[in-house]
Structure formats: structure tokens, C-alpha cells
N, CA, C and O atoms as CSV, one atom per row, in Angstrom:
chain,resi,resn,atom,element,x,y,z
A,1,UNK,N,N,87.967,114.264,83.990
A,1,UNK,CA,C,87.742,112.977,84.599
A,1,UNK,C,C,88.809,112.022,84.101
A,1,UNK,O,O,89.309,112.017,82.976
A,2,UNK,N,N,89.099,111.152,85.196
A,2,UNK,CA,C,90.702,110.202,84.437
A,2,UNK,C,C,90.100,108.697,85.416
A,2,UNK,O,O,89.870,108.723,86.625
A,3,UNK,N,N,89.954,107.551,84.562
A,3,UNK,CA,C,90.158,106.436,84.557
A,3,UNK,C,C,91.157,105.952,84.971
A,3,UNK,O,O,92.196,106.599,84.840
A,4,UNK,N,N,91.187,104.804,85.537
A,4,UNK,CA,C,92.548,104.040,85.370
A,4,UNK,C,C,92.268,102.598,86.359
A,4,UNK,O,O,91.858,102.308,87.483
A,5,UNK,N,N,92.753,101.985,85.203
A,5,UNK,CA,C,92.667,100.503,85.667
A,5,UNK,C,C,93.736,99.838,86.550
A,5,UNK,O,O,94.603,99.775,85.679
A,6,UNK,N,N,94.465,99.158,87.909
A,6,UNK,CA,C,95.314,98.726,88.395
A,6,UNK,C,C,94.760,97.470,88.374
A,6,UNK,O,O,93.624,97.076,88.111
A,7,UNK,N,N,95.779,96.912,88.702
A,7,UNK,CA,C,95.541,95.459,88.875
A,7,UNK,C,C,95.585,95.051,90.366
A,7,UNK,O,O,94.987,94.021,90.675
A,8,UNK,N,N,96.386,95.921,91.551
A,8,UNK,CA,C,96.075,95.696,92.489
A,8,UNK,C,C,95.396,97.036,93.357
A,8,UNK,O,O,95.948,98.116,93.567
A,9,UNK,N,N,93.919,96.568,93.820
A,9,UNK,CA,C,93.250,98.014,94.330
A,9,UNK,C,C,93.486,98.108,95.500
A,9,UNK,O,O,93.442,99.302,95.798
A,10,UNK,N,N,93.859,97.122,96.864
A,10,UNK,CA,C,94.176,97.250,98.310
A,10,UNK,C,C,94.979,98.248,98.603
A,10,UNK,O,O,94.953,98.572,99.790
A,11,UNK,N,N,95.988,99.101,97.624
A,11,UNK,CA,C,96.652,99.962,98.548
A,11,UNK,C,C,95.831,102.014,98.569
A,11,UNK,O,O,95.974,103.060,99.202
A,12,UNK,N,N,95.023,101.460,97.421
A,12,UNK,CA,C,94.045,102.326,96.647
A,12,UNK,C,C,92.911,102.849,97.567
A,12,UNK,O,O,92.441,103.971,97.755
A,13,UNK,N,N,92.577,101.282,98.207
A,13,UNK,CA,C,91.515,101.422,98.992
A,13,UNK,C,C,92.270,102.019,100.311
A,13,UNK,O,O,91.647,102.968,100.788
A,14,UNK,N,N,93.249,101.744,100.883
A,14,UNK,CA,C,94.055,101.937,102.113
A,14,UNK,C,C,94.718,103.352,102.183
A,14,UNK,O,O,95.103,103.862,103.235
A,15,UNK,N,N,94.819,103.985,100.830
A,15,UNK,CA,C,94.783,105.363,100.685
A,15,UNK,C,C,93.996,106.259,101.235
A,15,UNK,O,O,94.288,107.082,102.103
A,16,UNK,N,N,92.598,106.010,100.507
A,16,UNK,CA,C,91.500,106.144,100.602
A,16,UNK,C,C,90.525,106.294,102.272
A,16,UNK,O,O,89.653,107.061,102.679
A,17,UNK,N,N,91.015,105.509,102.657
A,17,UNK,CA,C,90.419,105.216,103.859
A,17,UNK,C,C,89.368,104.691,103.828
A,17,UNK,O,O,88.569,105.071,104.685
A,18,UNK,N,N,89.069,103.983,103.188
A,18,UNK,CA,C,87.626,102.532,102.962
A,18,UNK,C,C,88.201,101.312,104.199
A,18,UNK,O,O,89.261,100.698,104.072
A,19,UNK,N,N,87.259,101.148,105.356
A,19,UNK,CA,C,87.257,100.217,105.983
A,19,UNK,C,C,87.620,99.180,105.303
A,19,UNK,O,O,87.443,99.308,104.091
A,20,UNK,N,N,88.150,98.007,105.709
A,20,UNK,CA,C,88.109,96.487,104.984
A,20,UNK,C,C,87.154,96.020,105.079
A,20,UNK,O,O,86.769,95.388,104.096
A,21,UNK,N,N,86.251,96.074,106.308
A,21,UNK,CA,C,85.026,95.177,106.057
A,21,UNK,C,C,83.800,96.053,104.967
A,21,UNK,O,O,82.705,95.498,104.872
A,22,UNK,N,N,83.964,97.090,104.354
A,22,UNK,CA,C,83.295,97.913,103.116
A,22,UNK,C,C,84.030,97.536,101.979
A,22,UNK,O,O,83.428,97.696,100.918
A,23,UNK,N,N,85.063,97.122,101.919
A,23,UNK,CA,C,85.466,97.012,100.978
A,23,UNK,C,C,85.305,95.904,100.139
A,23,UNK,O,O,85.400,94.759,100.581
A,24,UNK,N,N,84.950,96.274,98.358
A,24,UNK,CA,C,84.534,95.940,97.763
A,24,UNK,C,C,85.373,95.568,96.172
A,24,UNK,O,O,86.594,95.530,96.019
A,25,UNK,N,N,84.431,95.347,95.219
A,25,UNK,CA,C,85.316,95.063,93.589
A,25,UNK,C,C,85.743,96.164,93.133
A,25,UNK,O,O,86.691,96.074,92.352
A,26,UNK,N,N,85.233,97.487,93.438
A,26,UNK,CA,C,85.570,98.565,92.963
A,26,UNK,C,C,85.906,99.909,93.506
A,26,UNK,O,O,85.771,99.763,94.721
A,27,UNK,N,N,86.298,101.236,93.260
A,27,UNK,CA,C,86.533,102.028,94.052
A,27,UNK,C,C,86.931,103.323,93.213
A,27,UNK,O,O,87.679,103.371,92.237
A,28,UNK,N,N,86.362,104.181,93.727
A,28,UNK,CA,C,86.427,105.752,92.561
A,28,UNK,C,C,86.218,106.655,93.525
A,28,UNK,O,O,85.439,106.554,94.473
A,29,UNK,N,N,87.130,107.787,93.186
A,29,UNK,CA,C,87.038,109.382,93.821
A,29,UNK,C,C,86.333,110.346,92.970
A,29,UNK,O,O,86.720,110.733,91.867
A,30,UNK,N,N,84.974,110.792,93.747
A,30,UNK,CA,C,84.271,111.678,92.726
A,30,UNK,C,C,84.232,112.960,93.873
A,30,UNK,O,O,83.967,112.848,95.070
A,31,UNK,N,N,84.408,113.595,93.491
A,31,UNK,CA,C,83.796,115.190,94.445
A,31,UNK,C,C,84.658,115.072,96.065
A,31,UNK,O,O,84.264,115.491,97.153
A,32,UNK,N,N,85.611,114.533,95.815
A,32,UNK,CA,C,86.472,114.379,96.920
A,32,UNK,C,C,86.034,113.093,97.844
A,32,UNK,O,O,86.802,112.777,98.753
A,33,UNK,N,N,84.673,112.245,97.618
A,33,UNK,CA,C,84.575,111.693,98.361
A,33,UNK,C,C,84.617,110.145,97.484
A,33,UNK,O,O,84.266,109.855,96.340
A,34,UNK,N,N,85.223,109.328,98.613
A,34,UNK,CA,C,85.186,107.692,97.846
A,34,UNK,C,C,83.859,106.813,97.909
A,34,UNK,O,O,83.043,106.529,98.786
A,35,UNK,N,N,84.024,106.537,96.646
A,35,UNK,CA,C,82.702,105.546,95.791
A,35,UNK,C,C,83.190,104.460,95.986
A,35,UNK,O,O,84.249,104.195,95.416
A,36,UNK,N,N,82.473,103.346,96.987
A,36,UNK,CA,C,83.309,101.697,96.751
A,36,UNK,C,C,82.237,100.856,96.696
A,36,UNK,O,O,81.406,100.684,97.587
A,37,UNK,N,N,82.289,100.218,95.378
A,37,UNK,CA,C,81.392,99.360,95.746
A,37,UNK,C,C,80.403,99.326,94.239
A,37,UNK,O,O,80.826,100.047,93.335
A,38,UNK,N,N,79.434,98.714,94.029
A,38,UNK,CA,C,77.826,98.975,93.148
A,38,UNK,C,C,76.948,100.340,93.920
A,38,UNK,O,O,75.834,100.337,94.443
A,39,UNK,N,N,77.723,101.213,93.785
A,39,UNK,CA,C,76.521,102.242,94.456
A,39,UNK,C,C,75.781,102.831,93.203
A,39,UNK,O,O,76.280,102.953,92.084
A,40,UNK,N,N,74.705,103.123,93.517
A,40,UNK,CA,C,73.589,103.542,92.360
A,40,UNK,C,C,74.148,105.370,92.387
A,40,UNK,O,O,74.799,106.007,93.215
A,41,UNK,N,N,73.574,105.712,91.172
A,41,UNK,CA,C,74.310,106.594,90.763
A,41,UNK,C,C,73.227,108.203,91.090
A,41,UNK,O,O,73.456,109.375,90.791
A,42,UNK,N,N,72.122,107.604,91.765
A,42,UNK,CA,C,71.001,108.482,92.660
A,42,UNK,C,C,71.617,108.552,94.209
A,42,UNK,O,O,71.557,109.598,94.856
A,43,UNK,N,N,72.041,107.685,94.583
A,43,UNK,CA,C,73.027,107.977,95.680
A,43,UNK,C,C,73.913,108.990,95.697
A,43,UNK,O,O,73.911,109.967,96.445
A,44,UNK,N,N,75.107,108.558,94.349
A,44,UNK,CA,C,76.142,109.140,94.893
A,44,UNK,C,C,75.974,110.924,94.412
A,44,UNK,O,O,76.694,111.813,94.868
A,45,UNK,N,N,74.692,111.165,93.257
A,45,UNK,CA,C,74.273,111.943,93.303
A,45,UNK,C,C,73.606,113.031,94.951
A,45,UNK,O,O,73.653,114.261,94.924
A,46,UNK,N,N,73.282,112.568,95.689
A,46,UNK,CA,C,72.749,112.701,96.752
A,46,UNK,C,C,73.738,112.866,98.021
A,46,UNK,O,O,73.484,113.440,99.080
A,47,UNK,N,N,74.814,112.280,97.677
A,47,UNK,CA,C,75.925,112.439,98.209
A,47,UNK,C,C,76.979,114.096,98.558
A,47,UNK,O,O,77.438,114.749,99.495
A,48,UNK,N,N,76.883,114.088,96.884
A,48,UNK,CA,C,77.450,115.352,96.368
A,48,UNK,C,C,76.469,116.568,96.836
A,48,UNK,O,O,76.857,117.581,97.418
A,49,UNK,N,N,75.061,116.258,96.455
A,49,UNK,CA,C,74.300,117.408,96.437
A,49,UNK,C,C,74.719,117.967,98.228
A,49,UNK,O,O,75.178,119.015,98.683
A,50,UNK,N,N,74.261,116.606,98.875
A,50,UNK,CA,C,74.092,117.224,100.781
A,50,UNK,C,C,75.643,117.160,101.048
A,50,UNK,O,O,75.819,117.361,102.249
A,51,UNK,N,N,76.457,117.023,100.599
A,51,UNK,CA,C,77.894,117.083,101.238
A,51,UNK,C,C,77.913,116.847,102.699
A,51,UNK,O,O,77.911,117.815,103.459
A,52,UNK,N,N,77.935,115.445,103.218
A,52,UNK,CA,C,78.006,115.255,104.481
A,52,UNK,C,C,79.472,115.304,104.476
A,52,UNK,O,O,80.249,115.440,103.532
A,53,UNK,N,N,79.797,115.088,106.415
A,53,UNK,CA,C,81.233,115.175,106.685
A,53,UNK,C,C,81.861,113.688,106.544
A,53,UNK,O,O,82.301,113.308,107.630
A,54,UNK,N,N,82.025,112.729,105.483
A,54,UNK,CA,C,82.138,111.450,105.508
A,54,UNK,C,C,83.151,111.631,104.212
A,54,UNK,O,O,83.045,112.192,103.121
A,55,UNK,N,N,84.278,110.805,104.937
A,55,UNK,CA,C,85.067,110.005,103.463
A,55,UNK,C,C,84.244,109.246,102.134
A,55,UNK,O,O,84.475,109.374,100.931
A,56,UNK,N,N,83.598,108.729,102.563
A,56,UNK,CA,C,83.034,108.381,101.466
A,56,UNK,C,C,81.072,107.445,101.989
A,56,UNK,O,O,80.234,107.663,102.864
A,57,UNK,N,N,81.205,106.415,100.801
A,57,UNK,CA,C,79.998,105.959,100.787
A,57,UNK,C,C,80.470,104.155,100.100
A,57,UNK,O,O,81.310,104.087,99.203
A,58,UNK,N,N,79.949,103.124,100.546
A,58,UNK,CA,C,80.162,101.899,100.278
A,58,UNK,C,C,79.127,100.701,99.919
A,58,UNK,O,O,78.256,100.706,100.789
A,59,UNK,N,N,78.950,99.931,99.203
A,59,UNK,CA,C,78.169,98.732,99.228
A,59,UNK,C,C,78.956,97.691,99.368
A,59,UNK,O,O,79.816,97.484,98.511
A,60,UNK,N,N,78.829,96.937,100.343
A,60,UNK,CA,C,80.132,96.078,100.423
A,60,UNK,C,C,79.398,94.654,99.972
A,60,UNK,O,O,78.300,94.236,100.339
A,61,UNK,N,N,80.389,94.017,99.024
A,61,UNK,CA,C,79.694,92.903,98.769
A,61,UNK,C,C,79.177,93.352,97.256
A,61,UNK,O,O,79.348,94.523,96.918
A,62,UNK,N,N,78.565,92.447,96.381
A,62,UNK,CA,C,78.067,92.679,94.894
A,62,UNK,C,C,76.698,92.134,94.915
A,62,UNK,O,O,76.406,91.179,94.195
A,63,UNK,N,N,75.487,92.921,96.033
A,63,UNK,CA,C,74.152,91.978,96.548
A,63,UNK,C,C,73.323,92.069,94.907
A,63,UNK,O,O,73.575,93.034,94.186
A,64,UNK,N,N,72.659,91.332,94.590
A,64,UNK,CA,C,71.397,91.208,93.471
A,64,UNK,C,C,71.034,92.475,93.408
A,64,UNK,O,O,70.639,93.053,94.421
A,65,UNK,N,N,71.124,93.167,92.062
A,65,UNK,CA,C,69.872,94.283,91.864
A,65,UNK,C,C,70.619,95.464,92.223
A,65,UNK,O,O,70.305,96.462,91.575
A,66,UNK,N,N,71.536,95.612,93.096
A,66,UNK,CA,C,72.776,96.663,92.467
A,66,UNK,C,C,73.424,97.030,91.481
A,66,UNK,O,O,74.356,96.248,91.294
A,67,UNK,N,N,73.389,97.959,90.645
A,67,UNK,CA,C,73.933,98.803,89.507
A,67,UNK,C,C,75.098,97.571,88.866
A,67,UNK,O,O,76.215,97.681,89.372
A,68,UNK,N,N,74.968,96.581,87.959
A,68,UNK,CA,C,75.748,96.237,87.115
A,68,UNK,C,C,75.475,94.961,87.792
A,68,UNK,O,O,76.214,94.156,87.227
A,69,UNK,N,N,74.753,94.301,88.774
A,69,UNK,CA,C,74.888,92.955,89.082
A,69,UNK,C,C,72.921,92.530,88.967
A,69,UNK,O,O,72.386,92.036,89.959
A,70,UNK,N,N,72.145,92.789,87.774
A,70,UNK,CA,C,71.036,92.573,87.696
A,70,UNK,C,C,71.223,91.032,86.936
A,70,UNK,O,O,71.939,90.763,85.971
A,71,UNK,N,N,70.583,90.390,87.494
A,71,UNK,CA,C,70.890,88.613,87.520
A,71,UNK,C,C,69.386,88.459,86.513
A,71,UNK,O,O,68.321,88.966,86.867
A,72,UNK,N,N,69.514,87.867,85.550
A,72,UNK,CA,C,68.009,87.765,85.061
A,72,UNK,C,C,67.507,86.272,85.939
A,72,UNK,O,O,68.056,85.275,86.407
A,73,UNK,N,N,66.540,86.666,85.853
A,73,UNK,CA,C,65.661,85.204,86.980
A,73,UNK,C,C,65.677,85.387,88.337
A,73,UNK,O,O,64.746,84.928,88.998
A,74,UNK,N,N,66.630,86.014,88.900
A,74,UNK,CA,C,66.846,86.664,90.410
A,74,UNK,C,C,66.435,87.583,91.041
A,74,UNK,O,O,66.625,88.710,90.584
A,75,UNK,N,N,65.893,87.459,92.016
A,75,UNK,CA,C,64.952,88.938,92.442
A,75,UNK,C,C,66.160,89.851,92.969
A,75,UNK,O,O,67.232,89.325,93.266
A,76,UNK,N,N,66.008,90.895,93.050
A,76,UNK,CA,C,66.507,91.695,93.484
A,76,UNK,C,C,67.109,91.499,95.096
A,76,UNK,O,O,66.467,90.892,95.954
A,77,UNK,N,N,67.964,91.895,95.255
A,77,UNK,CA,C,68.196,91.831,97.141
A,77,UNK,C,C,67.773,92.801,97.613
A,77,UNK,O,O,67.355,93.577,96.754
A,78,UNK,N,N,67.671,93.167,98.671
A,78,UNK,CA,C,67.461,94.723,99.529
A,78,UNK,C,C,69.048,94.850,100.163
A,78,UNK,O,O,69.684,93.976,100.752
A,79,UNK,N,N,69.513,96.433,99.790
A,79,UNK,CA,C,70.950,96.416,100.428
A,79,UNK,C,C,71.139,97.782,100.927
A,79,UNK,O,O,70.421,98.728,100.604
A,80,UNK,N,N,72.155,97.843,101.743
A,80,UNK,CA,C,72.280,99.655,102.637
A,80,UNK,C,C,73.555,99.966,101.387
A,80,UNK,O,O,74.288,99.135,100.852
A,81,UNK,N,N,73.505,101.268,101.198
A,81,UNK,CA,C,74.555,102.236,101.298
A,81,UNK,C,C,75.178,102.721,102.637
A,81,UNK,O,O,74.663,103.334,103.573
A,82,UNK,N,N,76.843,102.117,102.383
A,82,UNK,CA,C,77.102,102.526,104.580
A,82,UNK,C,C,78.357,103.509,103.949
A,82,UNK,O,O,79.194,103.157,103.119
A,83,UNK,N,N,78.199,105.130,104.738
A,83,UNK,CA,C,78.830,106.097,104.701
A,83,UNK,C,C,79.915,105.902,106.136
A,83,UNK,O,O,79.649,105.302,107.177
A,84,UNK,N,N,81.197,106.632,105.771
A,84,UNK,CA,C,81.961,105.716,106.672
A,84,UNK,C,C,83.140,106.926,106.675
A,84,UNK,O,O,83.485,107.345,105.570
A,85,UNK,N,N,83.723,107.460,107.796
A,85,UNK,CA,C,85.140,108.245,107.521
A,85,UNK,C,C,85.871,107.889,108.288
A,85,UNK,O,O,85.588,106.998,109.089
A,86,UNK,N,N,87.126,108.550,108.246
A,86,UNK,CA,C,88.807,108.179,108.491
A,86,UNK,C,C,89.065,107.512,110.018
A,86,UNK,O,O,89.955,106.736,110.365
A,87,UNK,N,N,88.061,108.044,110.734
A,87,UNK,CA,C,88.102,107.078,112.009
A,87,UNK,C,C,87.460,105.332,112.088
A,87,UNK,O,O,87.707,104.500,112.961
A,88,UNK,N,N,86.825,105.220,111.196
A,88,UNK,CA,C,86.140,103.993,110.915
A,88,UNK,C,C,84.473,104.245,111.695
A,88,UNK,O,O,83.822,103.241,111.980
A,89,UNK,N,N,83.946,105.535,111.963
A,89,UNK,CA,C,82.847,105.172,112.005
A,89,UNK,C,C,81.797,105.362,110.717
A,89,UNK,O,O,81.812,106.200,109.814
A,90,UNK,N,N,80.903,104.286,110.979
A,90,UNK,CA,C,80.070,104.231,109.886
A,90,UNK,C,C,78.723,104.131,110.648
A,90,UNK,O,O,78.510,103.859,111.829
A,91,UNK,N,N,77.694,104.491,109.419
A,91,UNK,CA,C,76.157,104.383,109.386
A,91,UNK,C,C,75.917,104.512,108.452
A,91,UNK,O,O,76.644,104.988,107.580
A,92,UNK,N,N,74.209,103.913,108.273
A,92,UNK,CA,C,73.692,103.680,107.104
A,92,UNK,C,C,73.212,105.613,106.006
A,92,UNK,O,O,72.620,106.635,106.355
A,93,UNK,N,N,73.610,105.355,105.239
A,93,UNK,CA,C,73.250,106.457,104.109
A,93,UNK,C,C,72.100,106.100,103.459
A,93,UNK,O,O,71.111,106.832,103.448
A,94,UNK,N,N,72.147,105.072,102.934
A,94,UNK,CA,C,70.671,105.146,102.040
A,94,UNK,C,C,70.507,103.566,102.337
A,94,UNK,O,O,71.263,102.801,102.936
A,95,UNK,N,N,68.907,103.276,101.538
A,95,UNK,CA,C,68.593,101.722,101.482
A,95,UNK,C,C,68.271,101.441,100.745
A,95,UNK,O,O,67.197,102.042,100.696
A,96,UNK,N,N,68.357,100.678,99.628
A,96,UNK,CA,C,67.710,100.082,98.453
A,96,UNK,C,C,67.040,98.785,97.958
A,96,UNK,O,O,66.602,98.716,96.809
């Protein structure tokens, strides 16, 4: 597994093939497919296990109550996981 921090991620994401309107603060290649976003880590588990035919998986935006954005005093948001490949179509993967 290899880390790495850039300072600019747009050409990363444009590699990648992450829509712009999915695109998010963050972005990682696990199991060939792209992670963008606060995705919970039961997702991207779930991801790997069913191997759909999709570039990746996205939370676009940093909503309440997603993996690293728990706000104390703030309820939680309700948010989709949107699975999305190289042609730009997308649909919802999961809901949380």
C-alpha cells in the first residue's frame, strides 16, 4: 500500500475518471477501483467483495456523519454513495 500526499488532486481525479460534479476533498485507488470522497469503509468493503463494472464509487461533498466529518452537536445527514464509470454514467450504490 503507498500513500502520497499532492498538493494539487484535479489532474489525479481527471486520471481517474471521477466526474466533476462527484468530485470531492479526497481520492484513493483501492482494488482497481476509485474511492472519492468520505466513503465509509463498509461500502468500499462491499464494493470489492461484489466487483461491479464501475470505475469507482463517490460521496460528493463532506455531508454530516460521514467517516471523518462527525460534528459534535450535529445530527447526522442522510447521504448516497454514487458509483459512476468512464462514460459518466452514474447511480446510486449505497445510502447512509
Amino acid at each position: 500500500m503507498r500513500a502520497e500526499d499532492v498538493a494539487d488532486l484535479a489532474p489525479v481525479k481527471s486520471r481517474h475518471g471521477v466526474p466533476r460534479d462527484l468530485q470531492s476533498c479526497h481520492t484513493a485507488v483501492i482494488g482497481g477501483y476509485v474511492i472519492e470522497g468520505h466513503v465509509p469503509a463498509v461500502t468500499i468493503k462491499r464494493l470489492l467483495k461484489e466487483s461491479p463494472k464501475v470505475t469507482g464509487i463517490a460521496v460528493p461533498g463532506m455531508p454530516a456523519g460521514s467517516p471523518g466529518m462527525d460534528m459534535p452537536g450535529q445530527p447526522a445527514e442522510r447521504y448516497q454513495v454514487i458509483a459512476f464509470d468512464r462514460t459518466g454514467r452514474t447511480s446510486v450504490f449505497a445510502s447512509h
